[in-house]
C-alpha positions in Angstrom: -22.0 3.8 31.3 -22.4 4.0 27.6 -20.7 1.1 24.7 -18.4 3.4 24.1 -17.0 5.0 27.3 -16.8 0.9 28.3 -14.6 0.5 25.3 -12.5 3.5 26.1 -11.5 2.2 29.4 -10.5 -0.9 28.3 -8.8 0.3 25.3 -7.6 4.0 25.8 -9.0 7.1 24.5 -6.9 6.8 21.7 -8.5 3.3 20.5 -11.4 4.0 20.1 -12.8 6.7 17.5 -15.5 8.5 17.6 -18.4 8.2 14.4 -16.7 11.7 13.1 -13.5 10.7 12.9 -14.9 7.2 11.0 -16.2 9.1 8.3 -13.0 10.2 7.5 -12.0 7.0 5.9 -13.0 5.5 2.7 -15.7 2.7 2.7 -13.4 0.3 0.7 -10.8 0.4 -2.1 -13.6 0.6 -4.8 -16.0 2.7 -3.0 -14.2 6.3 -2.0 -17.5 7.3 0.2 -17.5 8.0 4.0 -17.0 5.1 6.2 -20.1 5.0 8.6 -20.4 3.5 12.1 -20.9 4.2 15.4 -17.2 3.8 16.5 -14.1 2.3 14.9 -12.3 0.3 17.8 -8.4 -0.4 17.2 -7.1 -3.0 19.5 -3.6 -3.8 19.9 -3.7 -7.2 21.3 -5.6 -10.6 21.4 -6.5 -10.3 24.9 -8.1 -6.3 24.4 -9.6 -7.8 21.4 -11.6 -10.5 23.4 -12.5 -7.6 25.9 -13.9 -5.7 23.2 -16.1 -8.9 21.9 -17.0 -9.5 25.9 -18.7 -5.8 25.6 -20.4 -6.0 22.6 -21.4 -9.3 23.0 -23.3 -8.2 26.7 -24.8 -5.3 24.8 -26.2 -6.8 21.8 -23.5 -4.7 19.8 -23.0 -5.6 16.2 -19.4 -5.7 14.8 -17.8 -5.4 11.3 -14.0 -6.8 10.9 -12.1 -4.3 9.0 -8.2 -5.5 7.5 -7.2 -3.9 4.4 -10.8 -3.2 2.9 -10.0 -4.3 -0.5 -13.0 -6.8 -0.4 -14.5 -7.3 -4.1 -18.1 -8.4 -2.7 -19.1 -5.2 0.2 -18.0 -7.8 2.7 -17.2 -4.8 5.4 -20.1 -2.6 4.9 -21.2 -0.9 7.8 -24.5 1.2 9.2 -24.5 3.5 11.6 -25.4 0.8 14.3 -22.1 -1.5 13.4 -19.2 -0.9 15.5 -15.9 -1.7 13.5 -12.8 -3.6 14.7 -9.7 -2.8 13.1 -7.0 -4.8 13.2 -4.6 -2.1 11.7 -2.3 -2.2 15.0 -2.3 -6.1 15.0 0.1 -5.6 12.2 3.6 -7.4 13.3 5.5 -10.1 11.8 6.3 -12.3 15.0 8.6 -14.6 13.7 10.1 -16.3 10.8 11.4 -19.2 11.5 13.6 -20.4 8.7 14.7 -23.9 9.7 10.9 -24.9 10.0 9.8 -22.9 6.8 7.3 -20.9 8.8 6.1 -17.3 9.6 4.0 -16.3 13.1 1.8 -13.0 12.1 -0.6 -11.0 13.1 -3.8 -10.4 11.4 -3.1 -7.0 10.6 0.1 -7.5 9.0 0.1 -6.8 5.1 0.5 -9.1 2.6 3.5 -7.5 0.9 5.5 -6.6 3.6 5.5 -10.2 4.7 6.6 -11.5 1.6 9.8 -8.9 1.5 10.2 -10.1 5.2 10.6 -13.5 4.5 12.1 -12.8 0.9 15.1 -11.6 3.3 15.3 -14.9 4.6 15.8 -16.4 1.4 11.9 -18.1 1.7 8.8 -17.5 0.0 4.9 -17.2 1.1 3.6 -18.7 -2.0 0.0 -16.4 -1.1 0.1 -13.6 -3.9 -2.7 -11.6 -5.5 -3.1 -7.9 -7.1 -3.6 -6.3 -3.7 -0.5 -6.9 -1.8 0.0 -3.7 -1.1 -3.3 -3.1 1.2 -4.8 -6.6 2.1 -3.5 -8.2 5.3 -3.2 -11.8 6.5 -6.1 -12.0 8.2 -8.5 -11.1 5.5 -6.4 -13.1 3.1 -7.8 -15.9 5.4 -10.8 -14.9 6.3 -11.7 -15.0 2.8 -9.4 -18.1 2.0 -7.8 -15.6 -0.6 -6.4 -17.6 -3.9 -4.0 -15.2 -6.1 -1.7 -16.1 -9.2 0.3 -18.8 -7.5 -2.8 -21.4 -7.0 -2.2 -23.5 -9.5 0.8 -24.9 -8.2 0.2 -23.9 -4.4 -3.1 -24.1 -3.7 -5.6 -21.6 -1.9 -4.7 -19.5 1.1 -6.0 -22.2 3.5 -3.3 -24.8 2.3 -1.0 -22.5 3.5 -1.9 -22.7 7.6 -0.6 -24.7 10.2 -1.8 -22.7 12.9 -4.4 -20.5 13.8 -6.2 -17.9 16.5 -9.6 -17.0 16.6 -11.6 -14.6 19.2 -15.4 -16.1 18.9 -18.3 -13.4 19.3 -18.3 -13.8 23.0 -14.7 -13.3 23.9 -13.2 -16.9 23.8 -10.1 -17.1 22.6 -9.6 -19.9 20.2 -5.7 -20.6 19.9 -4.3 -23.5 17.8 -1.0 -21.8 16.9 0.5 -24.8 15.2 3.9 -25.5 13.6 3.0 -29.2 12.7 2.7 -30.1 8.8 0.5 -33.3 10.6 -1.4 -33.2 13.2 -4.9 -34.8 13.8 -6.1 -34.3 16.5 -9.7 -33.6 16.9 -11.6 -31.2 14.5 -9.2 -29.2 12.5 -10.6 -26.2 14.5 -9.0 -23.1 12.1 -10.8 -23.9 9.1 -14.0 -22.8 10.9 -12.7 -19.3 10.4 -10.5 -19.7 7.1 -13.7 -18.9 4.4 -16.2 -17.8 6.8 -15.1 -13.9 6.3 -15.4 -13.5 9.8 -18.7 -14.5 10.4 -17.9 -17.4 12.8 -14.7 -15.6 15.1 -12.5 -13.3 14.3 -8.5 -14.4 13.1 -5.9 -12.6 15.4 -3.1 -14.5 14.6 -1.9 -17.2 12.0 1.5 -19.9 11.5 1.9 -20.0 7.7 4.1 -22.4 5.9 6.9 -20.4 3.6 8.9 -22.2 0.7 12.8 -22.1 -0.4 13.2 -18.7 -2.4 13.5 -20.0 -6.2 17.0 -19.6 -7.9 15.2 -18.9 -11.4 12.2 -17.7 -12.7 10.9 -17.5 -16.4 8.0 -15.3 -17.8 6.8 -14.8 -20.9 3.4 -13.2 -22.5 2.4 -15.1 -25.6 -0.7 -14.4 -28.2 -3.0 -17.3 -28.8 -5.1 -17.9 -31.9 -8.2 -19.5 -29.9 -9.5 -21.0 -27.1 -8.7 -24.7 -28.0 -5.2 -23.2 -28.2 -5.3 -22.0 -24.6 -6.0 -24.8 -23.7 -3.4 -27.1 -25.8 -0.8 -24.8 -24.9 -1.6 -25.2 -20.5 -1.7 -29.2 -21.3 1.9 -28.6 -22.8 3.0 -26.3 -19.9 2.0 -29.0 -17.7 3.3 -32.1 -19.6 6.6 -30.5 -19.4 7.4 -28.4 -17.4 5.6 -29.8 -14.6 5.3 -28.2 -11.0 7.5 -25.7 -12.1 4.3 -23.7 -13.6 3.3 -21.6 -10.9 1.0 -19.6 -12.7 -1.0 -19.4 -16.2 -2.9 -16.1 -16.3 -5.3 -15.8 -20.1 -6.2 -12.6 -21.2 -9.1 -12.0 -23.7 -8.4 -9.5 -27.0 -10.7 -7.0 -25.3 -9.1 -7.0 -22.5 -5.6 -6.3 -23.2 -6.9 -3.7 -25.5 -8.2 -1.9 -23.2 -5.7 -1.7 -20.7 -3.3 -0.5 -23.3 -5.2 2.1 -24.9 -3.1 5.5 -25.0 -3.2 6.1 -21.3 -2.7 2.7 -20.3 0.0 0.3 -20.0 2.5 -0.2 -23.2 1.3 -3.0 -25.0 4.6 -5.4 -25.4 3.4 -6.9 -28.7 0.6 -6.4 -31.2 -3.0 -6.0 -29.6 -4.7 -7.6 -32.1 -4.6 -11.2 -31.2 -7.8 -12.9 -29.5 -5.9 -14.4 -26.2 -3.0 -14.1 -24.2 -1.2 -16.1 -21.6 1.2 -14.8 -19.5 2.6 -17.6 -17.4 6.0 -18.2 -15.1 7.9 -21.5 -14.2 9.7 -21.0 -10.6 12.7 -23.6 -10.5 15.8 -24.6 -8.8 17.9 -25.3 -11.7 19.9 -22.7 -13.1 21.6 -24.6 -16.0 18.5 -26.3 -17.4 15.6 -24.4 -16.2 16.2 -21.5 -18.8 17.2 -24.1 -21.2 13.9 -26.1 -20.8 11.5 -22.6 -20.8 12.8 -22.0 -24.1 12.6 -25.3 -25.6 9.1 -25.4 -24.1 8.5 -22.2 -26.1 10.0 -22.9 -29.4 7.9 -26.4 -29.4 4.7 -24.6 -28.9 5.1 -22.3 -32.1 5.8 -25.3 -34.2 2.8 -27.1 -32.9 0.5 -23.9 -33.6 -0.2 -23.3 -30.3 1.0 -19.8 -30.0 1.4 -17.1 -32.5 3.9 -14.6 -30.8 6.3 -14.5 -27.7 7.3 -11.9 -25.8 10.5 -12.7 -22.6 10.9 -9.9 -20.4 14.8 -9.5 -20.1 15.1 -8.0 -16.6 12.8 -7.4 -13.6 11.3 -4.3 -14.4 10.3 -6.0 -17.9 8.7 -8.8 -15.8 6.6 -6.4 -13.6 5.6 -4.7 -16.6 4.2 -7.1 -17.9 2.2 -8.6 -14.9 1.1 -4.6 -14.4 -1.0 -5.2 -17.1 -2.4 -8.1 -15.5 -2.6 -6.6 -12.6 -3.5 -3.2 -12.6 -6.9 -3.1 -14.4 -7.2 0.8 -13.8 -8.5 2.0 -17.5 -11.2 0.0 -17.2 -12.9 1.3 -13.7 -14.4 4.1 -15.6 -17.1 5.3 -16.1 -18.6 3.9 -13.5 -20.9 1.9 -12.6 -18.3 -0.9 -13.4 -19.3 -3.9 -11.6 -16.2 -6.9 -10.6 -17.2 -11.0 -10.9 -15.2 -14.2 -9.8 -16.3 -17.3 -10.9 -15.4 -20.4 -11.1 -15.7 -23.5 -13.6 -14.6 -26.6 -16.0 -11.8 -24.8 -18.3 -13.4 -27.0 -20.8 -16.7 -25.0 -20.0 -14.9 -21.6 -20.5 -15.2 -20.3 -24.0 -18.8 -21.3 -24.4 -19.9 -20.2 -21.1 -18.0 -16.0 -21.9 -20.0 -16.6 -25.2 -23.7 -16.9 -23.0 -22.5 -14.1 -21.1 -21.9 -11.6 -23.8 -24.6 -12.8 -25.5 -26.7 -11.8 -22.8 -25.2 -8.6 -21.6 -26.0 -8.2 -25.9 -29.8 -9.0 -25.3 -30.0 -7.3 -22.0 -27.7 -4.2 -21.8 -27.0 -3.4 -25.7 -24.5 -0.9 -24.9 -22.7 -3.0 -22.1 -18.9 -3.2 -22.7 -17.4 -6.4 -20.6 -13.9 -7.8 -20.0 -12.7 -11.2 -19.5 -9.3 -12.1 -18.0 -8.4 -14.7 -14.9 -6.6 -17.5 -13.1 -7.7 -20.0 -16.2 -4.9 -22.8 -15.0 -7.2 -22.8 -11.6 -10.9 -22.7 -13.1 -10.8 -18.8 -12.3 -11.8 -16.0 -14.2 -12.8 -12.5 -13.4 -15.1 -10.3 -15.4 -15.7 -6.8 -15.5 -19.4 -5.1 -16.9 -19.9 -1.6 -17.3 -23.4 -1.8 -18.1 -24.0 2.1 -19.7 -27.5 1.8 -19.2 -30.1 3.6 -17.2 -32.4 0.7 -17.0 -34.6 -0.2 -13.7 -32.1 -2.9 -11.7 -29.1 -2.8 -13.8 -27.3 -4.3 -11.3 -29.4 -7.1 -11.3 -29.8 -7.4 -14.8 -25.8 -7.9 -15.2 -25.9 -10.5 -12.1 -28.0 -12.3 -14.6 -25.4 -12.4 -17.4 -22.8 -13.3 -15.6 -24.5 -16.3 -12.9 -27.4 -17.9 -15.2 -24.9 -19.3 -17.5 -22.8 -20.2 -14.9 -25.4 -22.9 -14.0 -25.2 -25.0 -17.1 -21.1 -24.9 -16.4 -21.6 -26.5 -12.7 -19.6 -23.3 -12.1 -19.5 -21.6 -8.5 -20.6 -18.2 -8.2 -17.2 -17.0 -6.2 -13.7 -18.5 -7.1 -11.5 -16.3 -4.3 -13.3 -13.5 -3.6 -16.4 -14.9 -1.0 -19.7 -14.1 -1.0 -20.1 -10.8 1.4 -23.2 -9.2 0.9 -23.0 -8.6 -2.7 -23.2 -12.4 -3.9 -25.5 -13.7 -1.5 -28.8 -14.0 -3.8 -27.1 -16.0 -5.5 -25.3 -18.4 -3.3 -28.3 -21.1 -3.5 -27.2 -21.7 -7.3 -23.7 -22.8 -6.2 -24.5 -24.6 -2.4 -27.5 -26.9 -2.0 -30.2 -26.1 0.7 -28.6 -29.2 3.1 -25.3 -26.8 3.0 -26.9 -23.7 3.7 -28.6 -25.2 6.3 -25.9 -26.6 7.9 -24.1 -23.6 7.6 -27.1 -21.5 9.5 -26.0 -23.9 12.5 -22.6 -23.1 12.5 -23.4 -19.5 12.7 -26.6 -19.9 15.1 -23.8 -21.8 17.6 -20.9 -19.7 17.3 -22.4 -16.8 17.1 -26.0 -17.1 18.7 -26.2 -13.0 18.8 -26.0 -12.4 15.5 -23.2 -9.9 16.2 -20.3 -11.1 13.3 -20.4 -9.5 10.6 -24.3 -9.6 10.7 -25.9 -10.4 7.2 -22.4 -11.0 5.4 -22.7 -14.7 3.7 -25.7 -15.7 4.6 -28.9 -14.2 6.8 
């Protein structure tokens, strides 16, 4: 009996489709190509899920997780030898429990529909990042996923209590977890938080949830230079305190760009070197609003900021994250290539300097755009190299991770490593780590099946 007429009788016809029917699909959000494999496999449960593993395992059969496919770093490539698992119908919200502040979900289920689930409940899954509208739990854990909200919430991983994991032979791992403290043994889940599925694959997650803010304040501000930024975060901080759930800097370029005449309307004038949007989440009604604007009027008087801007309803607010958010003016032409880094915020300005400088040497007609998660050590940066020379890929890897070296920087802030990074991941982890990392993977996963090649070989 063949892999796949096994897989069909465990699953159902219906489950399992066939290499023609892959290829309908798109390879990832940023690559609109055929998907390619040998058979896209759609189980509904944990227990059909560790039946499928069981197969593949006894055959030798590589597998390639597939949740929303908005990986930045090819982390779900596939050949024509990979089988894929989709967790697509693994998409339920199990339970919200709001008298322990928690949520029971399945992998598959997507980002934003969970947070309007428990938004309904008057709660809040601090997790939020561009993507909400594709990515699902699972990858947002596999990947240990960070977002706007980090700075006062933390990555994706400080979010679970509990956790289950299929490893590559079938076992079920389940540690489903309600407890804020439990210690136990090895903290088993965060084998597979990070690991982008290398090491098990996540089926099902507790997450903690917060109490649904009664206010929250935005504003978009220009800054006259980097010092300025960051001044003006120090001041956020000082006082306004763990109210600031997020502090998002723009370069000049940047903004620009995404409000050029088919872009997004530019709320105040473009020609300013930096811009922070930040937000204050608070409980407070009759001081918080009071307190933002004070915060505000102090930081023009101390030169901090040069101009304000307050979105006065809700569809102000989202237009102005949009332009955060929704980078789409700057994807052509292609090639454009997407980094995540991380680093000292004190290391920041000099370290964009190397890179332009550089992309300048190296790719004269290169255009590059800087924006990120600054309060968190984040940023993102986008190359589109216009150049025909040998490697160009390569040569823009360069720009962007030599520098990073002299920062004590880490070549992936939130996005992983998948295949695209992992050249590079020696100048971030020593050789002990990768080592010991090899062993994890040679244990769990002595086949090689798990997403083979993704992290490390």
């Amino acid at each position: 009996m063949t892999l796949l007429d096994m897989l069909r009788n465990e699953l159902g016809a219906s489950a399992v489709l066939h290499a023609d029917d892959v290829a309908q699909r798109a390879v990832s959000y940023w690559n609109n190509s055929s998907m390619i494999a040998k058979a896209l496999v759609r189980p509904s449960t944990t227990a059909e899920l560790s039946q499928v593993l069981k197969i593949c395992h006894g055959r030798g059969q590589s597998v390639v997780t597939h949740g929303g496919n908005t990986t930045c770093v090819q982390g779900t490539n596939t050949s024509a030898d990979n089988v894929i698992i989709s967790l697509e119908r693994m998409n339920k919200i199990i339970e919200i429990d709001d008298i322990a502040g928690t949520a029971t979900l399945e992998a598959g289920a997507v980002l934003e529909n969970i947070q309007n689930a428990v938004q309904d409940k008057n709660l809040f899954l601090p997790l939020d990042l561009g993507a909400r509208g594709s990515c699902t739990i699972g990858g947002n854990l596999a990947t240990n996923a960070g977002g706007v909200n980090v700075l006062r919430y933390g990555m994706a991983r400080n979010m679970v209590l509990g956790l289950e994991a299929v490893l590559a032979d079938g076992t079920i791992i389940s540690s489903m977890d309600k407890m804020l403290k439990n210690n136990a043994g090895y903290d088993l889940k965060q084998l597979f938080i990070g690991t982008e599925g290398t090491l098990g694959i996540i089926t099902r997650a507790v997450v903690k949830l917060m109490p649904l803010s009664t206010t929250k304040n935005t504003a978009l501000v220009a800054v006259p230079d980097f010092k300025s930024v960051m001044r003006f975060l120090g001041h956020l901080k000082n006082n306004l305190g763990t109210t600031l759930s997020a502090f998002e800097v723009m370069w000049g370029d940047y903004l620009r760009a995404v409000t050029e005449e088919d872009g997004h309307r530019a709320p105040m004038e473009r020609g300013h070197p930096f811009y922070v949007l930040f937000e204050c989440d608070g409980s407070d009604p009759a001081r918080d609003n009071v307190r933002f604007m004070e915060v505000i009027e102090t930081a023009f008087e101390d030169g901090y900021i040069l101009d304000a801007v307050i979105p006065k309803s809700e569809t102000e607010r989202q237009d102005i994250w949009a332009i955060r958010d929704d980078f789409e003016a700057i994807l052509t032409p292609k090639p454009v290539y997407l980094y995540d880094v991380s680093l000292p915020i004190t290391a920041m300005e000099d370290y964009v300097e190397r890179v332009k400088e550089q992309l300048r040497r190296d790719l004269p007609r290169a255009k590059s755009y800087v924006f990120g998660h600054v309060g968190d050590g984040n940023l993102h940066l986008f190359v589109q190299p216009h150049s025909d020379v040998d490697n160009v890929r390569r040569v823009s890897d360069q720009a962007i991770y030599e520098p990073l070296a002299a920062a004590k920087g880490s070549i992936s802030a939130e996005h992983g490593i998948g295949f695209e990074k992992k050249d590079w991941l020696a100048q971030t982890r020593s050789e002990a780590e990768i080592m010991l990392m090899k062993l994890l993977k040679r244990t769990l996963d002595p086949g090689e099946i798990l997403n083979p090649g993704v992290v490390i070989d």
